[in-house]
C-alpha positions as CSV (number, residue, x, y, z in Angstrom):
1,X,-136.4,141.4,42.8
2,X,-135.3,144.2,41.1
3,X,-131.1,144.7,41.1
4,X,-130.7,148.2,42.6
5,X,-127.7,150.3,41.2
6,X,-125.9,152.0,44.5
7,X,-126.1,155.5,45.1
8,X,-123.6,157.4,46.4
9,X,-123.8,161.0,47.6
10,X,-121.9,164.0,49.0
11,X,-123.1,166.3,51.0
12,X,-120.8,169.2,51.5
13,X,-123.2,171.6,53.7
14,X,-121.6,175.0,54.1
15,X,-118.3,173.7,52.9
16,X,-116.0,174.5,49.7
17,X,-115.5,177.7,48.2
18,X,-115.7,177.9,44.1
19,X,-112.0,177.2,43.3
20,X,-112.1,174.1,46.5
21,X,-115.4,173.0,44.5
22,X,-113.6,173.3,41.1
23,X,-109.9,171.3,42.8
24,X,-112.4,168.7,44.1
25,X,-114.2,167.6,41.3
26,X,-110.7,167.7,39.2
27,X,-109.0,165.3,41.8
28,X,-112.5,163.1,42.1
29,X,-113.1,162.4,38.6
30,X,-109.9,160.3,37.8
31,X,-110.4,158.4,40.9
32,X,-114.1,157.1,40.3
33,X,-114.3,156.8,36.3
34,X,-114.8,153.1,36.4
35,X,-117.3,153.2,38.8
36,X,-121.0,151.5,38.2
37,X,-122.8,153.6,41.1
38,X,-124.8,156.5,41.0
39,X,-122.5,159.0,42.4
40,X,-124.6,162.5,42.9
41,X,-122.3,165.6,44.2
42,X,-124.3,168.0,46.6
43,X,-122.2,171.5,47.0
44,X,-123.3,174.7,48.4
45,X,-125.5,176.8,45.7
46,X,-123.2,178.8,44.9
47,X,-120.7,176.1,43.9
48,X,-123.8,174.6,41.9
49,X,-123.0,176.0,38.2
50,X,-119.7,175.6,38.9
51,X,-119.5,171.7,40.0
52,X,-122.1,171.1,36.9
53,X,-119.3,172.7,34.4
54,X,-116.7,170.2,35.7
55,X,-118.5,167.3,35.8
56,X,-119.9,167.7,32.6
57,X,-119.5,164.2,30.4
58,X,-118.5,162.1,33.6
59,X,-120.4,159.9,35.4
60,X,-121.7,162.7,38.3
61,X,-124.6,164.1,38.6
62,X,-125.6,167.2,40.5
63,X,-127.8,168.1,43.3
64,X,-128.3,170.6,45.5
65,X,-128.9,170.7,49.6
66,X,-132.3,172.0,49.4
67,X,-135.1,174.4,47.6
68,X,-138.5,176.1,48.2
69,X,-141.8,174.4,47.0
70,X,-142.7,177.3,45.3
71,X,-141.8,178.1,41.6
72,X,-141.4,182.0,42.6
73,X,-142.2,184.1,45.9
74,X,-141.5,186.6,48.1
75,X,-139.5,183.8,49.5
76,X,-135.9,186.2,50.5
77,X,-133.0,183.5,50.4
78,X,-134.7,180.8,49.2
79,X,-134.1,179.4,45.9
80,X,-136.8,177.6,43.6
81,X,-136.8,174.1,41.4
82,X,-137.0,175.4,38.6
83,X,-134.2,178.6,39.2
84,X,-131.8,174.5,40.0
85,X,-133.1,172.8,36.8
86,X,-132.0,176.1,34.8
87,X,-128.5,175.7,35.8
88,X,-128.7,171.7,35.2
89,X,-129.3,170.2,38.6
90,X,-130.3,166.8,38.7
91,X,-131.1,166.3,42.3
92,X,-131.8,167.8,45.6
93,X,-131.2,166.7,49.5
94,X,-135.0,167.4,51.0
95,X,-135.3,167.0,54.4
96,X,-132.3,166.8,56.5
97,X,-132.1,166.8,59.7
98,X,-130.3,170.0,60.1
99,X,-132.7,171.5,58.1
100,X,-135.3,170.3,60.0
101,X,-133.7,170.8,63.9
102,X,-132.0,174.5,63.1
103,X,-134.1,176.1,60.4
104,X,-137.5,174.6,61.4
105,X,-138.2,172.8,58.8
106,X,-141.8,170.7,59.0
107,X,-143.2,167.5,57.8
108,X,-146.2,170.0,56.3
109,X,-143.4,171.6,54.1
110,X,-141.8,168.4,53.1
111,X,-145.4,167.2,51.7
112,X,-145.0,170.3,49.4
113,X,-141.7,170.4,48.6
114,X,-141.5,167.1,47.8
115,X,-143.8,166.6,44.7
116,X,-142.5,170.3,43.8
117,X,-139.5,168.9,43.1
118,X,-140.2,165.9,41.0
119,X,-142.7,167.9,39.2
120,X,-139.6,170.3,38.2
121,X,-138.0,166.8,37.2
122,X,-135.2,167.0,40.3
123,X,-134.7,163.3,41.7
124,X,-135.2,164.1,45.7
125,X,-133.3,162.8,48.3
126,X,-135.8,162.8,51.1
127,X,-133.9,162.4,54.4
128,X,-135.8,161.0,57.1
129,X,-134.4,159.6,61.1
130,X,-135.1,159.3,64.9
131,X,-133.3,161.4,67.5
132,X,-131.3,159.4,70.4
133,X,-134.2,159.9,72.7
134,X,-136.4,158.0,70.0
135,X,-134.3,154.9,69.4
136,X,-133.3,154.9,73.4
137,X,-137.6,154.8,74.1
138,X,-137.8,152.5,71.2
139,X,-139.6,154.8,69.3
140,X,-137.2,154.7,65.9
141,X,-140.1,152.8,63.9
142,X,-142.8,155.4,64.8
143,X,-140.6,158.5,64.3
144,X,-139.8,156.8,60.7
145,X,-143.7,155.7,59.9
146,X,-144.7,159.2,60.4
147,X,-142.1,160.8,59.0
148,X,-142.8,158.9,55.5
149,X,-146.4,159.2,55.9
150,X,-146.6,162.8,56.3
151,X,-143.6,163.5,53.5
152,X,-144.4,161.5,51.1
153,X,-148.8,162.1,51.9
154,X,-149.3,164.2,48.6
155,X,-147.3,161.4,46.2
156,X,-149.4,158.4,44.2
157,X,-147.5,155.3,44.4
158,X,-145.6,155.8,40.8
159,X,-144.4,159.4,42.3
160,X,-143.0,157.6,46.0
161,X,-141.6,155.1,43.1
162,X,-139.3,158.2,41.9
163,X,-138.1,159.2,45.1
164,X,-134.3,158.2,47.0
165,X,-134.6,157.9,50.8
166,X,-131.9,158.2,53.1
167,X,-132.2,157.1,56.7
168,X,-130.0,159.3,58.6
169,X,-130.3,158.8,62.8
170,X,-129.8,162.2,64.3
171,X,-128.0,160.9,67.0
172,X,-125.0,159.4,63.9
173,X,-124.8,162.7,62.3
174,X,-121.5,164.8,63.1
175,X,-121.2,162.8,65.7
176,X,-118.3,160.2,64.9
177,X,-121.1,157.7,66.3
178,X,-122.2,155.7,63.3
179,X,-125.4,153.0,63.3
180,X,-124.0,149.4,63.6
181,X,-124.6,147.3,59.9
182,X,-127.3,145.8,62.0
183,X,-128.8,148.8,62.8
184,X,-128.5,150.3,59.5
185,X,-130.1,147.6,58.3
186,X,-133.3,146.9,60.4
187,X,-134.2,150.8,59.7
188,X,-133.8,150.6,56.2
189,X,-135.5,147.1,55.9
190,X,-138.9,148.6,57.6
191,X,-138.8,151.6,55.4
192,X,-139.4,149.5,52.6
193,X,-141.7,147.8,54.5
194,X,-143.5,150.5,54.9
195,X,-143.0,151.9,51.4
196,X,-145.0,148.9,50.4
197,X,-147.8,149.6,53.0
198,X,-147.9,152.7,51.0
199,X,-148.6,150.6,47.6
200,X,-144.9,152.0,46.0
201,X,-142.9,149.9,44.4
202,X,-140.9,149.4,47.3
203,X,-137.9,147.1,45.8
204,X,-136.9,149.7,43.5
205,X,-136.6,152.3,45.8
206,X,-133.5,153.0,46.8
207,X,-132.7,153.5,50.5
208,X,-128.8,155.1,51.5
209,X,-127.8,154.9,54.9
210,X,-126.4,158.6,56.1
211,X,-124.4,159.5,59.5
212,X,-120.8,159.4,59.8
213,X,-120.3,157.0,56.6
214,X,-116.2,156.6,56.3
215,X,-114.3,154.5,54.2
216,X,-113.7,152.2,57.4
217,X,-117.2,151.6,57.4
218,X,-118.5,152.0,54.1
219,X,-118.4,148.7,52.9
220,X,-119.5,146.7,56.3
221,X,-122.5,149.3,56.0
222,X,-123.5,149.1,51.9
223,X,-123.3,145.3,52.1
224,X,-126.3,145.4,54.1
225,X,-129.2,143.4,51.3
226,X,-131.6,147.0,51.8
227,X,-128.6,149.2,52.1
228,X,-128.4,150.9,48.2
229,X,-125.5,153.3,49.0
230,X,-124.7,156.1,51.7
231,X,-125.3,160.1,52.0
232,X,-121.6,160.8,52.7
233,X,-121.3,164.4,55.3
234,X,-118.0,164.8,56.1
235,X,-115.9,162.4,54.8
236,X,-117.3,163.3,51.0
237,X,-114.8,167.0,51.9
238,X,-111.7,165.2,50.9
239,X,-111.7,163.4,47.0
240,X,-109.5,160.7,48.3
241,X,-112.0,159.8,51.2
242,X,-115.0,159.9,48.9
243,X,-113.6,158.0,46.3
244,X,-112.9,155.2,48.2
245,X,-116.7,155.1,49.7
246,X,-117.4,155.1,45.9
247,X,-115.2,152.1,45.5
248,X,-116.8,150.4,48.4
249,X,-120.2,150.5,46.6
C-alpha cells in the first residue's frame, strides 16, 4: 500500500486582510519548518500574491478557495485557472459546501471545473459531504456516491488519481460539532471504496477530513488508517492553532 504524505490545509474564507495574511504566514513559518506534511495555505484572492511572496522557499504551498472552469468569459467576479497559476498558485478548494449551499454551486459545474483545473496544472481540493438530514435518514453513502460520480464524471482514472478529496459533513462545518474518529473514518474509508469502483488508484489518493478540525481533535481524527490530513476552517485563523494541527499530522 502506498505511504500517503498528510495534507494539511487552511481555509481562511472571507477572513484576513493583506497585512493579517502577511503577520500570519511570518508567525506560521517558524512554527512548522520541520514538518513532513503537505501544508497548503488557502487565503482570500486578494491575499493570493501576497501569501505566495512570503512563503516563498518554505515548505507551503498555495491555493485558492475557488475558480471558474472557464479560461476567460464574461464571467463578472469570477476569476480563471489560469489568471491563479499566473500569480503561482498551486491549488484550489472546489466544491465546498458553502459554495455549493449559498452561491448555488452544482455537481454539473464541478464536472467542469474540475478537469479545468488540473488541465491548468492546480492540484484540486474537491470537497464533497451529506447534510444532517442525510446522515440522520442514513443517506451519507448515497449523497457521497453521487456526489463523486457526478464531480469527478469527466476524469479518466490517472486524472481522479491527481485529485485531493476532503469529506466535509455539512452538519460539522461552523458548527463546533465535529464527526466522531469513527465517523470520520467510515466516510472516508467508502470514498476510497468507491474511488476504486471508479478504476482510480484509490490508495494514493488522499482523503482529509474537514468540519470543525481543532488541535483537541486533530490527532484522534488524522490517526484514523484513511484519514490523510484535515481541511482546517476556523482554527487555521490563528498560526498558533494551525501549527499545532500541523504538528498533529
Amino acid at each position: 500500500m502506498p505511504e500517503r504524505t498528510p495534507y494539511i490545509a487552511a481555509n481562511w474564507k472571507m477572513h484576513k486582510t493583506l497585512a493579517a495574511a502577511a503577520g500570519f504566514v511570518d508567525a506560521l513559518l517558524p512554527r512548522i519548518a520541520t514538518t513532513a506534511a503537505d501544508v497548503v495555505l488557502c487565503p482570500p484572492f486578494l491575499a493570493l500574491a501576497e501569501v505566495v511572496e512570503r512563503s516563498r522557499g518554505a515548505a507551503v504551498r498555495v491555493g485558492a478557495q475557488n475558480m471558474h472552469e472557464e479560461p476567460a468569459g464574461a464571467f463578472t467576479g469570477e476569476v480563471s485557472a489560469e489568471m491563479l497559476v499566473e500569480i503561482e498558485v498551486d491549488a484550489v478548494i472546489l466544491g465546498h459546501s458553502e459554495r455549493r449551499r449559498l452561491f448555488g454551486e452544482t455537481d454539473e459545474a464541478l464536472a467542469r471545473k474540475v478537469p479545468a483545473a488540473l488541465a491548468a496544472g492546480l492540484e484540486p481540493i474537491l470537497c464533497v459531504g451529506e447534510t444532517e438530514e442525510a446522515r440522520e435518514a442514513g443517506q451519507t453513502e448515497v449523497v457521497l456516491e453521487r456526489q463523486l460520480q457526478a464531480d469527478l464524471a469527466a476524469l479518466d482514472p490517472a486524472g481522479i488519481g491527481r485529485v485531493v478529496l476532503a469529506y466535509e459533513p455539512i452538519w460539522a462545518i461552523g458548527t463546533g460539532r465535529t464527526a466522531s474518529p469513527d465517523q470520520a473514518q467510515a466516510a472516508i474509508a467508502f470514498l476510497r471504496h468507491s474511488l476504486e469502483g471508479l478504476g482510480a488508484p484509490a490508495q494514493e489518493v488522499r482523503i482529509l477530513y474537514g468540519g470543525s478540525v481543532t488541535p483537541g481533535n486533530a490527532a484522534e481524527l488524522m490517526a484514523q488508517p484513511d484519514v490523510d490530513g484535515a481541511l482546517v476552517g476556523g482554527a487555521s485563523l490563528d498560526p498558533g492553532d494551525f501549527a499545532a494541527i500541523v504538528q498533529a499530522a
